[in-house]
C-alpha positions in Angstrom: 21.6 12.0 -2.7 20.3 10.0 -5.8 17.8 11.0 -8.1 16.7 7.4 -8.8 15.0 5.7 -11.4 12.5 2.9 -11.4 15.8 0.5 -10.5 16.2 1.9 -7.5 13.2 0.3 -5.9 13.5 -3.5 -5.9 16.3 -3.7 -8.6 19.2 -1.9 -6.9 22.7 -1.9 -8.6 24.8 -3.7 -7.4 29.0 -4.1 -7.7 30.2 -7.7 -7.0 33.2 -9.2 -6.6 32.2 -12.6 -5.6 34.2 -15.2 -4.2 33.5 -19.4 -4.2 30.0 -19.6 -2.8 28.6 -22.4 -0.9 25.4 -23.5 0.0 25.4 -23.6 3.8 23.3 -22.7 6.6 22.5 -19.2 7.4 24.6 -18.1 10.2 22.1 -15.3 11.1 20.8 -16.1 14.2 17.1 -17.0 13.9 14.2 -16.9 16.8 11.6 -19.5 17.1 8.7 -18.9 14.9 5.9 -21.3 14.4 4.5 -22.8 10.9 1.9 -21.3 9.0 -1.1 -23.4 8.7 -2.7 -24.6 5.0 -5.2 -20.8 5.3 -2.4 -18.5 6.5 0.0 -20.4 3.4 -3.1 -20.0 1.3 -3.5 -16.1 2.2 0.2 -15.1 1.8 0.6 -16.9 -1.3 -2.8 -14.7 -2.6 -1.3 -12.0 -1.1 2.2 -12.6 -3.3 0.3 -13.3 -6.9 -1.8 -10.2 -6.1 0.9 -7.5 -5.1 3.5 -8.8 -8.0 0.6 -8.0 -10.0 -0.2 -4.8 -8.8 3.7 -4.2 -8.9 4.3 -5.2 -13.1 1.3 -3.1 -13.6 2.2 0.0 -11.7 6.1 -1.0 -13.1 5.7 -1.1 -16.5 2.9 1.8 -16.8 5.7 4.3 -15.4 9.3 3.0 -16.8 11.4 5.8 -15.8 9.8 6.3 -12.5 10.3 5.3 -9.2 7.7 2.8 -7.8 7.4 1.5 -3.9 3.9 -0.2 -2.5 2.8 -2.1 0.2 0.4 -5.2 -1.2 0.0 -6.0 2.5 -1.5 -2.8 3.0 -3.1 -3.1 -0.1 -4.8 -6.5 0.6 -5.7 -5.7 4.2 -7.7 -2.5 3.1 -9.4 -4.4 0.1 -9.8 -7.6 2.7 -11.5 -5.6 5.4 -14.2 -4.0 2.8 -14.5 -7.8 1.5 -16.4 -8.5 4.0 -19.1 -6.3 3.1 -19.4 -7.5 -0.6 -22.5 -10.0 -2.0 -22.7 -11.5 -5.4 -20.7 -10.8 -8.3 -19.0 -7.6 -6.6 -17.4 -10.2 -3.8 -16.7 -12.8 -6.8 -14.5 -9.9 -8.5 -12.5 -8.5 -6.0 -11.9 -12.6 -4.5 -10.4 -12.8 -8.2 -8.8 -10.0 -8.0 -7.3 -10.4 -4.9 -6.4 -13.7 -5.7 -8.4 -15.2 -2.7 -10.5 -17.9 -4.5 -10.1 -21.2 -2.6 -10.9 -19.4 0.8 -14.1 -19.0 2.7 -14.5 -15.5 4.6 -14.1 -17.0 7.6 -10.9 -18.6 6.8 -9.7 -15.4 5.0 -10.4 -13.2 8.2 -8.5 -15.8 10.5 -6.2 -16.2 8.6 -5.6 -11.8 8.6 -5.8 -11.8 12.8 -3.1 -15.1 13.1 -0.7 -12.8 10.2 -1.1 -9.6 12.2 -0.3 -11.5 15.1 2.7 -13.6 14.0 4.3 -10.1 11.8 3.8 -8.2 14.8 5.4 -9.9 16.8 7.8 -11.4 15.0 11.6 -9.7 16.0 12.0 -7.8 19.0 14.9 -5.7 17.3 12.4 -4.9 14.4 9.4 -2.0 14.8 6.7 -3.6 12.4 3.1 -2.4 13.2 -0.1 -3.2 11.4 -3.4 -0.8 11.8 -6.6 -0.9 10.4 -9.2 1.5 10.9 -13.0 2.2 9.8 -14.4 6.1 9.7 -18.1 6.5 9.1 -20.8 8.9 8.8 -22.2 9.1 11.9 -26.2 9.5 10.5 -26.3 6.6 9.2 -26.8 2.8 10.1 -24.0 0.0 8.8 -24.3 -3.3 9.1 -23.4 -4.5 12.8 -21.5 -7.9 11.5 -19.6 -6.0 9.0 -18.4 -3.5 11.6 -17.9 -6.5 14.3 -15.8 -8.9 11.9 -13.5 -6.2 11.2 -13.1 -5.1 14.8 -12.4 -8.8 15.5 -10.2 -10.0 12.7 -8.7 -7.1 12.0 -8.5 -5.3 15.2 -9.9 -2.5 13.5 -10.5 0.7 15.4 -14.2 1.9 14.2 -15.6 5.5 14.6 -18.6 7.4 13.8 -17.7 10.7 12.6 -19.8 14.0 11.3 -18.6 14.2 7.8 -19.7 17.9 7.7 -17.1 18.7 9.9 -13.3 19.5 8.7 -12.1 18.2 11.4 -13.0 14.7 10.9 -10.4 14.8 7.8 -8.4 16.2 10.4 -8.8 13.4 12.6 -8.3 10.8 10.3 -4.6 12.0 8.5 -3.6 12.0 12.1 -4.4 8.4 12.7 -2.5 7.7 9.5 0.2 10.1 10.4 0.3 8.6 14.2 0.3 4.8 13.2 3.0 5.7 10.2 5.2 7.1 12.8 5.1 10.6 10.6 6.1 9.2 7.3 2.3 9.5 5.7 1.1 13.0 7.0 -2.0 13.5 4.9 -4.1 10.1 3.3 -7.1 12.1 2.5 -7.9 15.2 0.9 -11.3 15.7 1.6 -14.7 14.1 2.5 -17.0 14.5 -0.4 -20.7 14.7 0.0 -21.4 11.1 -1.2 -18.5 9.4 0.8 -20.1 7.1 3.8 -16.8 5.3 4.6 -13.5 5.2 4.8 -11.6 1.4 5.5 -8.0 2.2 6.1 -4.8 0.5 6.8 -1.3 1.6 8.2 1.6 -0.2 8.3 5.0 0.8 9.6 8.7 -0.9 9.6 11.6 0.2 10.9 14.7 -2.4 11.5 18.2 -2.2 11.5 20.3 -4.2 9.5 22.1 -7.2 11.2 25.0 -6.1 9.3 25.4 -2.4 8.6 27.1 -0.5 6.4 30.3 1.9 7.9 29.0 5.7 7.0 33.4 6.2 6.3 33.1 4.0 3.8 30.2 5.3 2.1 31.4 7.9 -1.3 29.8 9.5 -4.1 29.1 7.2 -7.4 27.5 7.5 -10.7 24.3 5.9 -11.3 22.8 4.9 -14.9 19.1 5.9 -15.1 16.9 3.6 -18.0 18.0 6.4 -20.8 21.7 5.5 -19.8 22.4 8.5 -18.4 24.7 8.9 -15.2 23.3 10.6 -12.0 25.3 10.9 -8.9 24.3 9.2 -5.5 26.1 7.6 -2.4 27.5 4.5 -2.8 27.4 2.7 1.0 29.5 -0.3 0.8 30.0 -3.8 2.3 32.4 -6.7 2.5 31.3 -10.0 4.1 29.7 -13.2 3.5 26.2 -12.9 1.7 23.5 -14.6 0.8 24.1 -14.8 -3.0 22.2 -15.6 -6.6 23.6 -15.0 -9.8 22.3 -17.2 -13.1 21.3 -15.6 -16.8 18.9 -13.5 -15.7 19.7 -11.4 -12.6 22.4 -10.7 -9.8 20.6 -10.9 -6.3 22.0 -10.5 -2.9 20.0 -10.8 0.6 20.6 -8.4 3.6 19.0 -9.4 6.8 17.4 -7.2 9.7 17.2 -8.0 13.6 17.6 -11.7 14.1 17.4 -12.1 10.3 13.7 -13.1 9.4 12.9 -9.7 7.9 15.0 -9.4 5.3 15.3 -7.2 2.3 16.5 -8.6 -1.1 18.4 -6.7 -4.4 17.6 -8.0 -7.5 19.3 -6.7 -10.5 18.6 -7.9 -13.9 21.9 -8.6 -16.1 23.3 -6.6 -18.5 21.7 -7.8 -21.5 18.4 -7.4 -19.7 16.1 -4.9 -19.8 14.2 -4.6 -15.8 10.9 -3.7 -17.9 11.3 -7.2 -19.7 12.6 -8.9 -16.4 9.5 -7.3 -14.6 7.3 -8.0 -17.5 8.2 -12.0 -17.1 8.6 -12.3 -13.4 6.0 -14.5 -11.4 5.5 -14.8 -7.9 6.6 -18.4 -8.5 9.6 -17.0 -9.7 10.4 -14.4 -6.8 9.6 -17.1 -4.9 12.5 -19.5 -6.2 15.0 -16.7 -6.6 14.4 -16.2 -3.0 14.8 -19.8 -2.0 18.2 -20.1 -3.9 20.6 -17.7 -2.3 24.0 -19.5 -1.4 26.6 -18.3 1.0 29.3 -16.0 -0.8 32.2 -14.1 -0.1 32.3 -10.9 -1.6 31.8 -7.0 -1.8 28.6 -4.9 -2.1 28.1 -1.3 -3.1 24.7 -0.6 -2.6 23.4 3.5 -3.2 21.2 5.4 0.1 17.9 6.4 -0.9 14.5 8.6 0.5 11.3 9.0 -1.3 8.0 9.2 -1.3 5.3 7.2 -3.5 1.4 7.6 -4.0 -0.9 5.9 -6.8 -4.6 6.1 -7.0 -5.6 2.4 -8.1 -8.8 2.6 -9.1 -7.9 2.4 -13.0 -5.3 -0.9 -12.3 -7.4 -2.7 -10.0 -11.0 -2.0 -12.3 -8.5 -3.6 -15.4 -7.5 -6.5 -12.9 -11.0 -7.6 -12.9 -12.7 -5.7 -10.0 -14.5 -3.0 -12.0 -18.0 -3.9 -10.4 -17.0 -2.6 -7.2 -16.2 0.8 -9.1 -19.2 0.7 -10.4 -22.3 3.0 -8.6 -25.1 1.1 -9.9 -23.8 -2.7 -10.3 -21.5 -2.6 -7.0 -23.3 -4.8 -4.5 -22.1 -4.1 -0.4 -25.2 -5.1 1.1 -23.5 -6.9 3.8 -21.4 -3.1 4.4 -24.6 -0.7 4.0 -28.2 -0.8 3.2 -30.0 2.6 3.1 -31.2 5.3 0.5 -29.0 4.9 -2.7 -26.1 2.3 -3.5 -22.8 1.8 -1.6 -20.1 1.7 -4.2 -16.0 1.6 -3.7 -15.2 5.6 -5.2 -11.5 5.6 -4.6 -8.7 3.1 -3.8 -5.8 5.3 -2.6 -2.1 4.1 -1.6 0.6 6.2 -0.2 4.4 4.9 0.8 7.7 6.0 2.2 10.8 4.4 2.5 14.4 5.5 3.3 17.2 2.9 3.2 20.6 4.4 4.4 23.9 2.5 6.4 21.9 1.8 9.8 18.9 0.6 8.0 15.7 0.8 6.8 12.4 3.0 7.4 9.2 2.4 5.8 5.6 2.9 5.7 2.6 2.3 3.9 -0.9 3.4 3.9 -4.2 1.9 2.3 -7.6 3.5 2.0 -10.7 2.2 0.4 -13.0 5.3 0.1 -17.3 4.1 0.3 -19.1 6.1 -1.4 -23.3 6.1 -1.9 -24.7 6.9 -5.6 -28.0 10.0 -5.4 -30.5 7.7 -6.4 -32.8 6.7 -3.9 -31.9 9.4 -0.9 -34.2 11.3 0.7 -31.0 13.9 2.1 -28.7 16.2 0.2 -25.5 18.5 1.0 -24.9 21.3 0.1 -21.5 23.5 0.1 -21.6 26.9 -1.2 -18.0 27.1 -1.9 -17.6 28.5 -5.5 -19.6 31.1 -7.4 -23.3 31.7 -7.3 -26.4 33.4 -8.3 -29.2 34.7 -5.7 -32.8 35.9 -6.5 -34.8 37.3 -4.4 -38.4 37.1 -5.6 -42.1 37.2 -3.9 -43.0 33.6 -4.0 -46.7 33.5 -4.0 -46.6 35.8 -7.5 -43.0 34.6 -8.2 -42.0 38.3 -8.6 -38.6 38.4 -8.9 -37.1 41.3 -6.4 -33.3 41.1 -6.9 -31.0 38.9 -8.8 -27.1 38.4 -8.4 -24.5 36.7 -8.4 -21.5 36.3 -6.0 -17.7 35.4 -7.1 -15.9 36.6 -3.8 -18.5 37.0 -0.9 -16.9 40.1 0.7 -18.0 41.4 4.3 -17.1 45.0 4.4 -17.3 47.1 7.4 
């Protein structure tokens, strides 16, 4: 198996031989699908600007490392807690998000007709979308934000005792059930702040309409960014693909099912380093390399690879313009929670898997937008004695101390 670089991830090398391309029509077979309307194009295309954002960020921050992320997932987690943001806090994250131009109603149909259409889309392709809400069960949310996100988003909602272990318990095996066991633990811990948790699952599994022959699959050498060979399995293909090649990059497309889900290798040219490419690529771009593939003869090597990916983007998405929703005092979710002390977004947390080998490709995502309420202003506390203390004992009335200690290991010996 590989130990893969950055390229590995969206650029994937790639050996060509290519023979006289043509610009005909797909001969993958195709199912009926309907159009999306001006919102749905609206929301995809924020979507697109958004997670190639998120992408050259999280890209060119780690340049030797691997990086795989879901902005679906993303966008859906951040879109359901939307809907409890007022004032400059919803302004941000609709900039951030890329979302100006849409009403919330318009945003939140357009969510329920995309989970819809996706889900739906190829009966030979497992693609499910899950969103879920956890909150603490003493205390009162907002019943429209709770009801919009059941509706739009077909969110399950529960009230849980945050006190209890369990409940994190609970909630990894929602993740772990709707990920089909790819994402086996989203959350650490509930911390004694945290109110909410807004999260969202996605899981894909399809084969490819053309797959690779395992016999015909051998070991190869694979450059990493310090030009360095490591060794990995080289799958290989020979047929008619979709094909791109100009200056810039190399590009071939490989279909799944009845070919609308498709998965597409990019690899920047020789003289052309993937940060730079990354560091210059628009969605506008992806979006034309995309529409430019051209029928072509010819052979594709193409290496297996597993891994798993987290990032806590707090940091990225606060420098993207949302920092007010970070913030505990400035961070306005009125329309989420309004109670003792001020509802603030405390961690944005994303989690992946993917595993591309000759049938063809498994992946998962996983999204969670932790809620969390600031001291100030509440009339309850927690309290977990799970670290070292000191005890007095004293007469209270003459504030006589009796016995003072302290406790590192709290021993119970027979």
């Amino acid at each position: 198996m590989c130990r893969f670089s950055q390229k590995h991830i969206i650029f994937i090398a790639l050996a060509f031989m290519a023979g006289a391309c043509t610009r005909v029509t797909d001969p993958i077979p195709t199912i009926e699908r309907r159009q999306l309307n001006i919102e749905e194009t609206k929301l995809v295309s924020s979507d697109n600007r958004f997670g190639i954002k998120i992408f050259r960020e999280l890209a060119l921050s780690t340049p030797d490392s691997n990086v795989f992320i879901s902005p679906l997932s993303m966008s859906m987690a951040l879109g359901m807690t939307l809907n409890g943001a007022v004032g400059e806090t919803r302004l941000a994250m609709e900039k951030t998000l890329e979302l100006y131009g849409l009403t919330q109603q318009e945003i939140n149909q357009s969510y329920l007709s995309l989970i819809t259409l996706l889900t739906q889309l190829d009966p030979k392709v497992i693609f499910k979308i899950a969103n879920s809400i956890w909150y603490r069960d003493n205390l009162t949310f907002k019943k429209e934000f709770i009801d919009l996100n059941k509706y739009y988003f077909d969110a399950q909602v529960e009230a849980l005792n945050f006190s209890d272990p369990n409940s994190v318990v609970k909630i990894n095996q929602w993740v772990t059930d709707q990920t089909n066991g790819k994402i086996k633990k989203m959350i650490n811990q509930i911390n004694p702040d945290d109110i909410m948790f807004l999260i969202n699952a996605i899981y894909f599994k399809g084969i490819w309409t053309y797959q690779f022959d395992p016999q015909l699959t051998q070991k190869g050498q694979f450059y990493d960014p310090a030009g360095n060979t490591v060794s990995c399995q080289l799958m290989q293909q020979e047929r008619n693909f979709p094909y791109l090649q100009n200056n810039d990059i190399q590009a071939v497309e490989l279909p799944y099912g009845d070919g609308d889900f498709r998965m597409a290798i990019v690899l920047p040219g020789k003289e052309i380093s993937l940060q730079s490419l990354i560091s210059n690529m628009s969605d506008e771009q992806l979006l034309n390399w995309l529409g430019s593939f051209q029928s072509c003869q010819g052979v594709l090597e193409f290496p297996k690879f597993k891994f798993a990916y987290e990032k806590k983007l707090n940091d990225m998405l606060a420098n993207l313009g949302m920092g007010v929703a970070f913030d505990g005092e400035k961070a306005d979710f009125s329309n989420l929670y309004e109670g003792p002390g001020n509802a603030f977004i405390s961690l944005v947390m994303h989690k992946s898997f993917i595993q591309v080998d000759e049938e063809g490709t498994e992946a998962a995502a996983a999204t969670s937008v932790t809620i969390t309420l600031t001291s100030a202003g509440s009339d309850e506390f927690y309290m977990r004695v799970d670290r070292p203390f000191i005890f007095v004992l004293y007469d209270k009335p003459s504030q006589t101390i009796l016995f003072i200690g302290k406790i590192t290991e709290p021993l119970w010996e027979n």
